[in-house]
C-alpha positions in Angstrom: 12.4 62.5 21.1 12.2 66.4 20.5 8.6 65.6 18.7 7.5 63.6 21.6 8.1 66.2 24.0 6.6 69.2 22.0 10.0 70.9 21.2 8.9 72.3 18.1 11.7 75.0 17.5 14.2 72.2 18.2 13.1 69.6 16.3 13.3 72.2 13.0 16.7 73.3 14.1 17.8 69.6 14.5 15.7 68.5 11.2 17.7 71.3 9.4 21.2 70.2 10.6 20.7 66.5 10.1 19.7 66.9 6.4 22.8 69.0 6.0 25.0 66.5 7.9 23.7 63.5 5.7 24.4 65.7 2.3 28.0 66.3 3.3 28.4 62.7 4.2 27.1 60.8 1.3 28.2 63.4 -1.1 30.4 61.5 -3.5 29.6 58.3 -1.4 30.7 55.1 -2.7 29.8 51.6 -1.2 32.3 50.4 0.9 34.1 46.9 0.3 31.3 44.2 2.0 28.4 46.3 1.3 25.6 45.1 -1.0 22.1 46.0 0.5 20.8 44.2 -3.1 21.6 41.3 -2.0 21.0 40.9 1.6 17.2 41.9 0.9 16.9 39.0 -1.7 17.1 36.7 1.4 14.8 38.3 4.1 15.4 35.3 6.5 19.4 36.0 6.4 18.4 39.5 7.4 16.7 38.8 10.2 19.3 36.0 11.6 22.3 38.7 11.1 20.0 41.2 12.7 19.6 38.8 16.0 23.1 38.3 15.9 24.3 41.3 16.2 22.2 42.2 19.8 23.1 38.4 21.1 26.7 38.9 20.1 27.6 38.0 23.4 27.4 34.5 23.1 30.3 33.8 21.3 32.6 34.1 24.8 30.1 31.0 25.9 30.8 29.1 23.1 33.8 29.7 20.1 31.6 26.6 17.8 30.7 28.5 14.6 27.5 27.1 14.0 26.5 26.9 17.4 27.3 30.2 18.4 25.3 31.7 15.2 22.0 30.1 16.9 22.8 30.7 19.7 23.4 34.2 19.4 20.4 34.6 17.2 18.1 33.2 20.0 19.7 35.5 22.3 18.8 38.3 20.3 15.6 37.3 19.4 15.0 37.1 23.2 16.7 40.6 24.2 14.8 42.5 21.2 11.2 41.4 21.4 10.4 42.5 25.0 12.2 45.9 24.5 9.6 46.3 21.1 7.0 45.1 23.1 7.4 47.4 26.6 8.8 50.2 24.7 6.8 49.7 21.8 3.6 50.1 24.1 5.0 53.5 26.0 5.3 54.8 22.3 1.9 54.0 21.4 0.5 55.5 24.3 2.4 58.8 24.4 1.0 59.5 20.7 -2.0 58.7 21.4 -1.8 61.0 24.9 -4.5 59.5 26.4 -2.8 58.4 29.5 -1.7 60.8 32.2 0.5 58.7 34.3 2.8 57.4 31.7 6.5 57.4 33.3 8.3 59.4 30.7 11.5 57.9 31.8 11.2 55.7 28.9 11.7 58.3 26.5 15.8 58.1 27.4 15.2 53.7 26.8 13.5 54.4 23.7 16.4 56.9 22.3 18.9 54.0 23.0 16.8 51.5 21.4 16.2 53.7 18.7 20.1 53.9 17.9 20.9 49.8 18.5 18.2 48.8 15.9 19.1 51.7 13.5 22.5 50.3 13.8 22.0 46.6 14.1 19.6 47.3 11.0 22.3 48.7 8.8 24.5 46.1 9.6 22.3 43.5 8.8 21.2 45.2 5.3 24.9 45.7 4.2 25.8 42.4 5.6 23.8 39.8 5.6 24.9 38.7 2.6 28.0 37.2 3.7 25.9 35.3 6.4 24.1 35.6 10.0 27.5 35.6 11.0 28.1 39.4 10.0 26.5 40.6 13.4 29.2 38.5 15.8 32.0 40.8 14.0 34.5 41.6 17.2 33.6 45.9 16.5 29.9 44.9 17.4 30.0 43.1 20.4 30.0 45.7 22.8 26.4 46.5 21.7 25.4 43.3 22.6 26.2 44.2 26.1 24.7 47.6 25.9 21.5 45.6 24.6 21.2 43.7 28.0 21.6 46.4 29.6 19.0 48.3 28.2 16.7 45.5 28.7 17.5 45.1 32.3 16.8 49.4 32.9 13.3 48.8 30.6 12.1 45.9 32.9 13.6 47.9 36.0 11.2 50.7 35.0 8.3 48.9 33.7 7.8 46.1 36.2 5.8 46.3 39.7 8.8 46.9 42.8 8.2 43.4 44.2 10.7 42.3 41.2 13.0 44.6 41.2 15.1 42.1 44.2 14.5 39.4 42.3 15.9 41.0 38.8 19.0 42.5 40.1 19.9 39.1 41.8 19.6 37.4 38.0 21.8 40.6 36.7 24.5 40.0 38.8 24.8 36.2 38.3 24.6 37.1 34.2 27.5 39.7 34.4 29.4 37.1 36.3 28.6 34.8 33.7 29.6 36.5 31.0 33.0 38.2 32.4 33.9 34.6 33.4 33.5 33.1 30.3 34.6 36.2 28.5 38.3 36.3 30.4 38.1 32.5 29.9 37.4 32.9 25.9 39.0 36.1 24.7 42.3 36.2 26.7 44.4 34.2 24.5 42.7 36.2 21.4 43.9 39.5 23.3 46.9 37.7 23.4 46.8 36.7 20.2 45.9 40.5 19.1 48.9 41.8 20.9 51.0 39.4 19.7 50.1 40.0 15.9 51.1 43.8 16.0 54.0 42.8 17.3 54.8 40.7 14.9 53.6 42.8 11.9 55.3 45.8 13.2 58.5 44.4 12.3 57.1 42.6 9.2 56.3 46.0 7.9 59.8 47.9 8.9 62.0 45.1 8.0 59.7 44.1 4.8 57.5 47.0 4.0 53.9 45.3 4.2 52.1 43.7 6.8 52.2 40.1 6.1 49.0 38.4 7.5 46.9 40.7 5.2 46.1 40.0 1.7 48.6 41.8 -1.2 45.6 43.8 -2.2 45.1 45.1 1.5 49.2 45.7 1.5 48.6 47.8 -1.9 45.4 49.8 -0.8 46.8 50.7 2.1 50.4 51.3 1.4 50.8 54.9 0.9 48.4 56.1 3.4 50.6 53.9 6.1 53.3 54.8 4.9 52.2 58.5 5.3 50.7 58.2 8.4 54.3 57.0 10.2 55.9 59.7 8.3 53.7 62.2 10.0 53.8 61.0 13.5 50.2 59.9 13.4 51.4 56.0 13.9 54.1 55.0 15.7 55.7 52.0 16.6 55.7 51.2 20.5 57.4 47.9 20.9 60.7 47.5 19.7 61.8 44.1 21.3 61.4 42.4 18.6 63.9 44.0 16.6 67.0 41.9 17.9 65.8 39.1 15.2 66.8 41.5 12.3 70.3 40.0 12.2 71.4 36.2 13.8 74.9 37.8 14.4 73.1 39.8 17.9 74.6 38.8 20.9 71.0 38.1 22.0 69.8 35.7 20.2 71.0 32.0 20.8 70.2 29.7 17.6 69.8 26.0 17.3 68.8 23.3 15.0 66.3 20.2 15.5 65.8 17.5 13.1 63.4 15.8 15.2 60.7 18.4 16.0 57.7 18.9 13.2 55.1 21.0 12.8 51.9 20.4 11.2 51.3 22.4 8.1 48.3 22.0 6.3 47.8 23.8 2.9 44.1 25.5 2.8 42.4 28.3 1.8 41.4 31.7 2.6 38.2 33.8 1.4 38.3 37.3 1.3 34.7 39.1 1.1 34.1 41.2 -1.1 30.4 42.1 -2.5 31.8 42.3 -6.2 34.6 39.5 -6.6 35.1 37.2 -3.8 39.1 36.5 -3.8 40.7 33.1 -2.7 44.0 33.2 -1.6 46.5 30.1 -0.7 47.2 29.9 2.9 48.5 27.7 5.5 47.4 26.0 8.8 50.9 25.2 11.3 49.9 23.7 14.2 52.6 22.0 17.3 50.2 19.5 19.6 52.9 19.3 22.3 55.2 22.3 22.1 55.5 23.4 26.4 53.9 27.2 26.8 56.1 30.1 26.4 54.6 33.7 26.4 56.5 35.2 24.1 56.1 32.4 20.7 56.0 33.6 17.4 56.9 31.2 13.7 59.4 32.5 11.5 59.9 31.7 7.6 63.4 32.3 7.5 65.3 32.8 4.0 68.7 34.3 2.8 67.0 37.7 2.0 64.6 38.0 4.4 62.7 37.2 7.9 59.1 37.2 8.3 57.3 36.9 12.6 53.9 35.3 13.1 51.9 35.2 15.8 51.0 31.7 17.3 47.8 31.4 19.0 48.3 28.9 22.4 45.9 26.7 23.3 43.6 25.8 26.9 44.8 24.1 29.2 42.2 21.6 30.8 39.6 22.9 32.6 40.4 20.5 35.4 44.3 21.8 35.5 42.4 25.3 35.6 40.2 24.4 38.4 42.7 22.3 40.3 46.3 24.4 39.6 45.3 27.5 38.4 46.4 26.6 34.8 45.2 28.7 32.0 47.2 27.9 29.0 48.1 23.9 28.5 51.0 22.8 25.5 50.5 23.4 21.5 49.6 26.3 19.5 48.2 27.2 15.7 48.3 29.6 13.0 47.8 30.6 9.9 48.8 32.3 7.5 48.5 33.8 3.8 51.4 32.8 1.2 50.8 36.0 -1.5 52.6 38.4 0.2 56.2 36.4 0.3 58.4 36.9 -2.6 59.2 34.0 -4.7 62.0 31.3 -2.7 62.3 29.1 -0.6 61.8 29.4 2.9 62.7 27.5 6.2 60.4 27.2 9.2 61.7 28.4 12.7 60.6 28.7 15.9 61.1 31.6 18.2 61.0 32.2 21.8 62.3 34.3 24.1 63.6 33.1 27.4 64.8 36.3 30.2 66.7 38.6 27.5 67.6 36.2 25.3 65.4 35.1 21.9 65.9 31.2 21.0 66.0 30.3 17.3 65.2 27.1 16.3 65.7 25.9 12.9 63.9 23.2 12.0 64.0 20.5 9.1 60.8 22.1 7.4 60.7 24.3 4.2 58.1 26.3 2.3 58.5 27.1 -1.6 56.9 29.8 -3.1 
């Protein structure tokens, strides 16, 4: 931007500072975890696809099917990038060249954010696209997918005759009603989820000293740093509640026994990614098809020595119960979880809910050995 509007002196001082900045940064760099640029350039087509996904990330809140949401986000992108090349792209060549007087330079701000979501979206892709085309729909990306529409929507704003301008805000208002609709209707029981988890791991981690969901090499990496970072203040723990399940002896907590309910637990695997050694740990799938909606739902593996929280993720209701009584969440709920972390014993499955003030316990007929 400073060379395309003759700041000369700038541009040096900037040049200057940015190869100083990039020297500090990559001094003693080493490549992170998922990183391997190698071999996301052997397959060029991957690139690409992870590259589209990551500006039509937004699709995923229309649909949560894998495979459908990767071509469909990927379609998007496609879509959302090649006009902003094309418009942009054009203003660019133009303003070289200088040859055109009436140029509105406008753009220039359009073609600075553009600049930094394909820089961006072009690192991703060449450190990721390895795993697969999926790398670009990671949750810490999709905000740019939004920030890509929007760009879009200013660039045709800007570069399109007035008689549209009515007709293109009409189409953006229906689209970002679109997309918050679906997006409260898909992401609120992963928030839920989300909020859930830290619950649940925060007292993992101060009755158990790890957090359980993530894999023991995670728990070992990251053990002194956490443990540090509490120490100093830096983390702290903002939810308590939970800790009334640390003995069964608390006045609030009511426990019972049932022979007759069952969950569904499904032995599978899990596959961390990891550009060197790919690691494959034993985990397990619990799933309840008919257990009625409480808010507050979490699994417990319950042994003499210790007590370990996870967080259940509920289910939809209908969509005509939502459309007819205002119904959000219908009966069931799954999880997962990984096995490594738990010491070796056996282990009985319990479900916990908390009803007013009080936390339910039931124990049910179901064991895990490890």
């Amino acid at each position: 931007m400073l060379f395309l509007t003759g700041r000369t002196k700038d541009l040096l001082k900037w040049t200057i500072f940015t190869i100083a900045l990039i020297s500090v940064y990559f001094y003693q760099y080493r490549s992170v975890q998922n990183s391997n640029v190698s071999q996301s350039l052997q397959h060029i087509d991957m690139l690409l696809r992870c590259l589209f996904t990551f500006w039509g990330s937004v699709d995923w809140q229309f649909t949560n099917r894998y495979v459908v949401t990767n071509i469909l986000a990927a379609i998007a992108g496609a879509i959302i990038v090649v006009p902003l090349i094309f418009i942009l792209g054009r203003y660019l060549f133009w303003k070289l060249l200088k040859t055109k007087s009436n140029l509105d330079d406008h753009n220039l701000f359009l073609v600075a954010c553009f600049g930094y979501l394909l820089i961006t979206s072009a690192l991703v892709a060449l450190s990721r696209a390895w795993i697969g085309a999926s790398a670009g729909l990671d949750n810490r990306y999709a905000h740019n997918s939004l920030w890509a529409i929007a760009l879009l929507y200013l660039t045709l704003l800007l570069n399109t005759p007035k008689l549209l301008h009515k007709s293109l805000g009409i189409l953006a208002v229906f689209l970002a009603f679109t997309i918050n609709l679906f997006g409260w209707y898909s992401s609120t029981l992963k928030l839920k989820y989300q909020f859930d988890n830290q619950r649940a791991e925060a007292f993992n981690y101060r009755t158990n000293g790890f957090i359980f969901k993530e894999s023991p090499a995670f728990n070992h990496n990251i053990a002194k740093t956490l443990a540090l970072s509490y120490h100093e203040g830096i983390s702290r723990y903002t939810d308590f509640d939970l800790d009334v399940l640390h003995s069964f002896q608390n006045p609030n907590i009511k426990i019972e026994k049932d022979s007759t309910l069952r969950l569904t637990v499904i032995p599978t695997t899990t596959i961390i990614q990891d550009a060197k050694s790919p690691t494959t740990l034993v985990s397990y799938l619990i799933e309840a098809q008919s257990f009625p909606y409480n808010d507050d739902t979490f699994i417990m593996l319950h042994s003499e020595r210790a007590d370990y929280l996870i967080p259940v993720e509920h289910k939809h209701g209908s969509k005509a119960d939502l459309l007819l009584r205002g119904k959000y969440y219908g009966d069931g709920f799954f999880t997962t979880f990984i096995s490594g972390n738990l010491p070796k014993g056996k282990y009985q499955y319990a479900i916990v809910q908390k009803n007013d003030k009080t936390y339910k316990i039931t124990l049910l007929e179901q064991f895990l050995e490890i």
